[in-house]
C-alpha positions in Angstrom: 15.3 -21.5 -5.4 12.7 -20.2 -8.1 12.1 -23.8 -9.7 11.4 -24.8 -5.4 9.2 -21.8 -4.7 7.7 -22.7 -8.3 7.2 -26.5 -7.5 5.4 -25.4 -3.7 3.0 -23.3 -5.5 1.7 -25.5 -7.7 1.4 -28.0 -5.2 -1.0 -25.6 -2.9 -2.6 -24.7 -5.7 -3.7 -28.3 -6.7 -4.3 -28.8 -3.2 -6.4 -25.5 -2.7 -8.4 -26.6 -5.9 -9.0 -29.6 -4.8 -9.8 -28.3 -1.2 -12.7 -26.0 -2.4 -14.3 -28.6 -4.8 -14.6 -30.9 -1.7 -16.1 -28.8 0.8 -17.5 -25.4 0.7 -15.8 -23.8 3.6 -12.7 -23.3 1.9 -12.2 -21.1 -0.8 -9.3 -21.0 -3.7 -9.1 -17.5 -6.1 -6.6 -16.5 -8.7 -6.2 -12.7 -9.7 -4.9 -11.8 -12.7 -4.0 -8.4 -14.0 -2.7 -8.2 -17.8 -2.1 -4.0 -19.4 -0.9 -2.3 -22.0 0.6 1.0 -21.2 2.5 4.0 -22.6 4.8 4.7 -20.3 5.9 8.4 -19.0 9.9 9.6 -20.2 10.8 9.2 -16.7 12.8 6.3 -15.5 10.5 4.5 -12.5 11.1 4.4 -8.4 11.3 0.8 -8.9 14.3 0.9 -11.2 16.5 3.3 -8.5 14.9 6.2 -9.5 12.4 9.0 -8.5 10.0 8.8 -11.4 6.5 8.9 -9.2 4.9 6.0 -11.1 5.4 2.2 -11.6 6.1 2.8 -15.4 9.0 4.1 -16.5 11.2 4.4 -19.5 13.5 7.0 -21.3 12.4 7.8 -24.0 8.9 6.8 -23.6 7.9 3.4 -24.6 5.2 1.2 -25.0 5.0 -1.9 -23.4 3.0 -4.8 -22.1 2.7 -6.0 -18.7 2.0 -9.3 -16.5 1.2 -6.4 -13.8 -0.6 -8.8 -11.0 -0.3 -12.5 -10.1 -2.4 -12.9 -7.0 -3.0 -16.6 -5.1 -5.9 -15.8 -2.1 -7.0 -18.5 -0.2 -9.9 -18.2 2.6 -11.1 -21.3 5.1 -14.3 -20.9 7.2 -13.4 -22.9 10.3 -16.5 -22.7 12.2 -19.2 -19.5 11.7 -17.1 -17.1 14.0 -13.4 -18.2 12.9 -11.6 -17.8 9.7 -8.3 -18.1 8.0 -7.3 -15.8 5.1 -4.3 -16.0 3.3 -3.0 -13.4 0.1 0.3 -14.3 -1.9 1.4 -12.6 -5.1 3.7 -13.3 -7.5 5.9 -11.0 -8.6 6.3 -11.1 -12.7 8.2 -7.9 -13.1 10.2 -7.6 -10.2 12.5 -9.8 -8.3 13.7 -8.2 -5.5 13.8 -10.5 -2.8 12.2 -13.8 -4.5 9.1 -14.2 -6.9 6.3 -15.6 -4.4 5.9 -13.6 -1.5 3.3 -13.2 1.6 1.0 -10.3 1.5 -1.5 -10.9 3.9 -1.8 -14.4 6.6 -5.0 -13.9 8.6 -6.8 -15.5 11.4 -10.2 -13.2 12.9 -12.1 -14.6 15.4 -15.8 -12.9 15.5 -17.9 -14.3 18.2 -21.5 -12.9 19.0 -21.1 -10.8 22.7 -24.7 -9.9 22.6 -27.8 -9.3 19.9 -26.6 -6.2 18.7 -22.7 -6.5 19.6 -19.5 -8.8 18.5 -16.2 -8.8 19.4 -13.6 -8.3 15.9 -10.2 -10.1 16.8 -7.4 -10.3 13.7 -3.7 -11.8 14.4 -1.0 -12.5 11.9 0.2 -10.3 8.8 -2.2 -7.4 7.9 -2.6 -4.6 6.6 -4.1 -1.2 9.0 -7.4 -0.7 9.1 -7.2 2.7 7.0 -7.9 2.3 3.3 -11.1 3.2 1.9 -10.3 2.5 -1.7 -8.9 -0.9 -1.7 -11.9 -3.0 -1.0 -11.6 -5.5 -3.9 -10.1 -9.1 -3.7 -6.2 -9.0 -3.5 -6.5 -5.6 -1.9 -7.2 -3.5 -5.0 -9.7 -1.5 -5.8 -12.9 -1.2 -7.5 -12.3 2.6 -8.6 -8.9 3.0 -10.4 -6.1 0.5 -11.3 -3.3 3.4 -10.1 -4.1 3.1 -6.2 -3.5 7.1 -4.5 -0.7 8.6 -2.8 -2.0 7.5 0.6 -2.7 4.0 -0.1 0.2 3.1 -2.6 2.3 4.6 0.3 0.7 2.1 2.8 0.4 -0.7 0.3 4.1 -0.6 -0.2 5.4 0.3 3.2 3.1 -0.5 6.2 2.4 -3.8 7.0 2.2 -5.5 10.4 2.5 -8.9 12.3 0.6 -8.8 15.9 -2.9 -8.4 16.9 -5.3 -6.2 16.0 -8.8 -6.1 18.3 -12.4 -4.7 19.7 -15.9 -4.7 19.9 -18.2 -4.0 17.1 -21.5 -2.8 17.6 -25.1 -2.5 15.4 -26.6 1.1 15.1 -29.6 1.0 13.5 -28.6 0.2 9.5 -24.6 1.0 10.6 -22.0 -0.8 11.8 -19.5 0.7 14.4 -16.1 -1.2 15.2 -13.4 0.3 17.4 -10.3 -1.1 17.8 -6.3 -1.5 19.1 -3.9 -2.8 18.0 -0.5 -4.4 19.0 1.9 -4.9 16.0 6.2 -5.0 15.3 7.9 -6.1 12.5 7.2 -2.8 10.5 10.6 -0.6 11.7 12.0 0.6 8.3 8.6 2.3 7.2 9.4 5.6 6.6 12.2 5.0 4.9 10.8 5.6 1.3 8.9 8.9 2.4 11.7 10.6 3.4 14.3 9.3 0.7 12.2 8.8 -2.2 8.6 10.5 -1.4 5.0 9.4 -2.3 4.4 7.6 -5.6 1.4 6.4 -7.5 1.4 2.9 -8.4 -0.8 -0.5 -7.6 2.5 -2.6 -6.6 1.6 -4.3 -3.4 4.8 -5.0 -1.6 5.5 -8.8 -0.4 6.7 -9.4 3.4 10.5 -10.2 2.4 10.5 -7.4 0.0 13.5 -5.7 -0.7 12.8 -2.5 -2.6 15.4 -0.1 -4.1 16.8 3.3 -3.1 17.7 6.1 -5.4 21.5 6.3 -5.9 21.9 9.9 -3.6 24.8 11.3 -2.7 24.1 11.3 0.9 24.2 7.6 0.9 28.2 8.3 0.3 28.4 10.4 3.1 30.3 8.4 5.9 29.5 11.1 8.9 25.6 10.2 7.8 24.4 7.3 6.7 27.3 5.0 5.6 25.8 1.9 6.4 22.6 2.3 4.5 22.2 -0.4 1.9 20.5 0.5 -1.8 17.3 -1.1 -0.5 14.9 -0.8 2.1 13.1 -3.9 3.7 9.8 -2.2 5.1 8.8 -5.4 7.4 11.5 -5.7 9.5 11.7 -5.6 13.4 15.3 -3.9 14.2 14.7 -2.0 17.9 12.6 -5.3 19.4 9.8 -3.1 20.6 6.0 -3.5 20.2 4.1 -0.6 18.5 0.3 0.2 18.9 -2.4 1.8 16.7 -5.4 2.5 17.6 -8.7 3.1 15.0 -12.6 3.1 14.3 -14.4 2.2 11.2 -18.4 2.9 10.8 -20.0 1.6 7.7 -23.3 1.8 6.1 -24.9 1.4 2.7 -24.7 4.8 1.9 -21.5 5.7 3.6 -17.9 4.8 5.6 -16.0 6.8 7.9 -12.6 5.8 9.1 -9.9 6.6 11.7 -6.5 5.4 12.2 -3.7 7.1 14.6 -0.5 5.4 14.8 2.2 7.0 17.6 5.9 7.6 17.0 7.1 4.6 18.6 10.4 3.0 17.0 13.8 4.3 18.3 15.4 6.2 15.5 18.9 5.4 16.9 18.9 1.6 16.3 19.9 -0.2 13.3 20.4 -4.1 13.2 23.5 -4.2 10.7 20.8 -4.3 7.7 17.9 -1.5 8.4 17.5 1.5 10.4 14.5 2.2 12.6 12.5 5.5 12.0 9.9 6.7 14.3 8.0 7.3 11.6 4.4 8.1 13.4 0.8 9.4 11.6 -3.2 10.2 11.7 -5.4 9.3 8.7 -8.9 10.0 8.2 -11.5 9.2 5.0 -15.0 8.9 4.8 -17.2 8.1 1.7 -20.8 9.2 0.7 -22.9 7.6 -2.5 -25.9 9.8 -3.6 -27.3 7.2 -6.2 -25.2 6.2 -8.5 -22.6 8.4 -7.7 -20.1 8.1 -4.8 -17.8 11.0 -3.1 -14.5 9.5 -1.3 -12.0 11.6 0.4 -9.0 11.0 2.7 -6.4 12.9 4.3 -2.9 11.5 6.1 -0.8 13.8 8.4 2.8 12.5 10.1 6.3 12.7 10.9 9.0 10.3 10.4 12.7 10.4 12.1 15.9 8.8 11.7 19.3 8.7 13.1 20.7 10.0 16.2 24.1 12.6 15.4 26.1 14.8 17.8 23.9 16.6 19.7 21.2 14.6 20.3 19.1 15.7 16.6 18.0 13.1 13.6 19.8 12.7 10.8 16.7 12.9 9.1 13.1 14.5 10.3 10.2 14.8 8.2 6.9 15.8 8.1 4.6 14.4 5.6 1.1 15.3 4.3 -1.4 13.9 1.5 -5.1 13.8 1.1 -7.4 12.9 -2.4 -10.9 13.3 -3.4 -12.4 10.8 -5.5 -15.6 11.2 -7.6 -16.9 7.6 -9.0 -20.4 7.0 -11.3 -22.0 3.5 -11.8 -24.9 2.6 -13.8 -26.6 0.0 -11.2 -26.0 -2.7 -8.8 -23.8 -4.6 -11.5 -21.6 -2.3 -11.9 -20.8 -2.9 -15.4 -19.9 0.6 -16.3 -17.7 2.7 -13.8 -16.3 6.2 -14.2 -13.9 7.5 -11.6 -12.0 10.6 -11.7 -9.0 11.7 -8.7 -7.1 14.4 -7.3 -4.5 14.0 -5.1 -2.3 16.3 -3.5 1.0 15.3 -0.9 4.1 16.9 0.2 7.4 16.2 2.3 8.9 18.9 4.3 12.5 18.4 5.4 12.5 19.5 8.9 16.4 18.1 10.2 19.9 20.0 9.7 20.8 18.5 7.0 18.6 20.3 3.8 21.9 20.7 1.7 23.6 17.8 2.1 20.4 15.5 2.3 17.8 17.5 0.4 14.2 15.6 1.3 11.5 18.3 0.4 8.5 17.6 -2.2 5.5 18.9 -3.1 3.1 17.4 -5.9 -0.5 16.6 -7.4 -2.0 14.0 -9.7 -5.0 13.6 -11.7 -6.4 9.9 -12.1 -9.0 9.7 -14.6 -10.5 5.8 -14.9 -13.4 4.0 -16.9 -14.2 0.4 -16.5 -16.0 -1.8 -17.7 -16.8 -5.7 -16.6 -17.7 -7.6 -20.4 -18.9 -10.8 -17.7 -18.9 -11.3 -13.9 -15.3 -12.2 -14.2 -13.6 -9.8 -16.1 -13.0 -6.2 -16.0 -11.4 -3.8 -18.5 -10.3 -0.7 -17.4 -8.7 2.3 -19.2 -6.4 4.7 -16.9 -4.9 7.7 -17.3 -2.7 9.2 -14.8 -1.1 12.8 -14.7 1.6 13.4 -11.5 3.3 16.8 -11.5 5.9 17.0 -8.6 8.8 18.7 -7.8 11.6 16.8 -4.9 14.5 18.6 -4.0 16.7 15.7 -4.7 16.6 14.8 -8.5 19.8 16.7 -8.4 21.6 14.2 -6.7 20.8 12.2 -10.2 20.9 15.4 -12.6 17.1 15.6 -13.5 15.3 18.3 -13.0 13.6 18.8 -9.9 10.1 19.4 -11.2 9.0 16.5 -13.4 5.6 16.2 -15.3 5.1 12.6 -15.9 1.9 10.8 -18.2 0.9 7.4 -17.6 -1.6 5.8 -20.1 -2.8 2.0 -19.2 -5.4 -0.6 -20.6 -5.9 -3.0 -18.5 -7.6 -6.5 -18.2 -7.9 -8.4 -14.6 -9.5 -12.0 -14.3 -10.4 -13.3 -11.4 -10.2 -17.3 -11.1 
């Protein structure tokens, strides 16, 4: 199966090349993200765990990393039409297979007037929420260690459907509201209730299956005895459309954006595989550059609910809370220097009947601390370090401590083909 999915990639990729040398409208990249890290003494959420970062070893370690492997390919089929695709490759992880689909996009942009369009998008995206990840292959410019918020939505929310609205010119600003109409995206929620927010950059591919902690109330059978040690985010289990519904305003000098997604799944269906949790949430952010220096902040409020038991209550009910600030220096257009410093702060707060036996509260804050620097237009360095001090109720279940202090150091070089 890997030497198959190996043998198609190459094969687009030749094709892709060879695509974009022929005609301008289409266009082939390659991202590649190479570090060197010391890694905290906590063992990571990706290895069935609640360390809060990507890195992970007991007793610390130092180790290198093929940490992204990204395959973006965009075709221009007429001014106001375009096709986007965004695949990764996973070289640390296999959970579900090593190529996966991140993003497939078609957006439609036709002129409605002189200072008015319409913005259409169908297929696989992501919401229109994030104000950090603006660089190719959804990263960002700021930090390699994405926040809470957006490492939450990188690894959980994710859409197929249609997303839609006018956008409009004011003055030096542009204003876009929109709806949207998505499924396939049940299961989210799952992660913030059973494992909490992390820090990380790990984009999650569209047949992901990512790994649970090993908690005690997974061996419960009057609770969840059906649960597998995995959770499949994009995955449509109560056949019902969800909608969201947003604005984005952006200038040169600052961005503002809106996103409210309702509590629409039915928390008492599972499809033999994954649950559905009603897992519904408002987030707001806005940015402001003075000069060289640029201010973001953004805050996330929700609830997520699982399960139906005697009684009519959720097995499991949630709130959930996080928000950053995000300070970031650059000496010019370039860009070739970049200092960023972050604080983020989030929390769970069990809110069902079952605290002892399924303990889900958390409370936490990180410091990010970034510099990077681009030696050529290609290339940039960047140096991270990353400070998460949190404390979730069930690191019992695997007898840690419930407060952990964890340390991430990286050095990291990304290439972009």
């Amino acid at each position: 199966m890997k030497r198959r999915h190996g043998a198609i990639l190459a094969a687009l990729v030749v094709f892709a090349a060879s695509a974009a040398r022929a005609d301008d409208r289409f266009r082939f990249n390659v991202v590649l993200d190479g570090r060197v890290l010391t890694t905290p003494a906590s063992t990571s959420f990706l290895d069935q765990s609640l360390g809060k970062t990507r890195y992970g070893h007991e007793p610390r370690a130092v180790e290198v990393k093929l940490a992204q492997a990204a395959l973006l390919g965009r075709a221009e089929l007429r001014p106001d039409l375009t096709l986007r695709v965004h695949a990764n490759i996973d070289a640390e992880h296999d959970f579900k297979r090593r190529v996966d689909l991140i993003e497939g996009v078609v957006r439609y942009n036709p002129a409605i007037g002189d200072a008015a369009s319409l913005d259409i998008r169908a297929g696989v995206f992501f919401p229109t929420v994030s104000l950090e990840n603006t660089d190719m292959a959804w990263l960002s410019p700021y930090t390699t260690t994405f926040s809470a918020i957006n490492s939450w939505i990188g690894e959980e929310v994710r859409s197929v459907g249609v997303e839609g609205g006018p956008s409009f010119r004011i003055g030096e600003a542009q204003l876009r509201l929109f709806g949207a109409a998505t499924r396939m995206n049940d299961p989210n929620g799952t992660l913030l209730a059973w494992r909490g927010f992390a820090l990380h950059d790990r984009v999650s591919g569209f047949s992901d299956r990512l790994p649970l902690p090993a908690l005690r109330s997974f061996d419960r059978p009057d609770l969840f005895p059906d649960q597998p040690q995995h959770v499949q985010p994009m995955r449509e289990v109560d056949q019902r459309w969800t909608w969201s519904t947003g604005l984005s305003l952006t200038h040169s000098r600052y961005r503002i954006k809106a996103l409210y997604q309702p509590r629409t799944a039915n928390p008492g269906a599972f499809d033999g595989q994954q649950y559905a949790w009603r897992t519904g949430y408002w987030a707001i952010g806005a940015s402001r550059s003075f000069g060289p220096v640029e201010f973001l902040a953004q805050g996330l409020d929700g609830e997520t609910r699982m399960g139906i038991v005697r009684g009519g209550g959720n097995a499991v009910a949630a709130k959930f809370q996080a928000a950053y600030l995000l300070a970031s220096w650059t000496d010019g257009a370039e860009a070739r220097h970049r200092l960023s410093v972050r604080y983020d702060a989030f929390r769970v707060r069990d809110r069902d009947d079952f605290k002892v036996e399924d303990a889900n509260d958390e409370s936490g804050a990180a410091w990010t601390f970034a510099y990077a620097f681009m030696p050529a237009a290609r290339h940039r360095i960047t140096a991270e370090l990353l400070r998460v001090d949190s404390t979730r109720a069930n690191r019992r279940d695997l007898g840690l401590d419930p407060r952990a202090v964890e340390v991430l150091g990286t050095l990291s070089w990304r290439v972009t083909f």
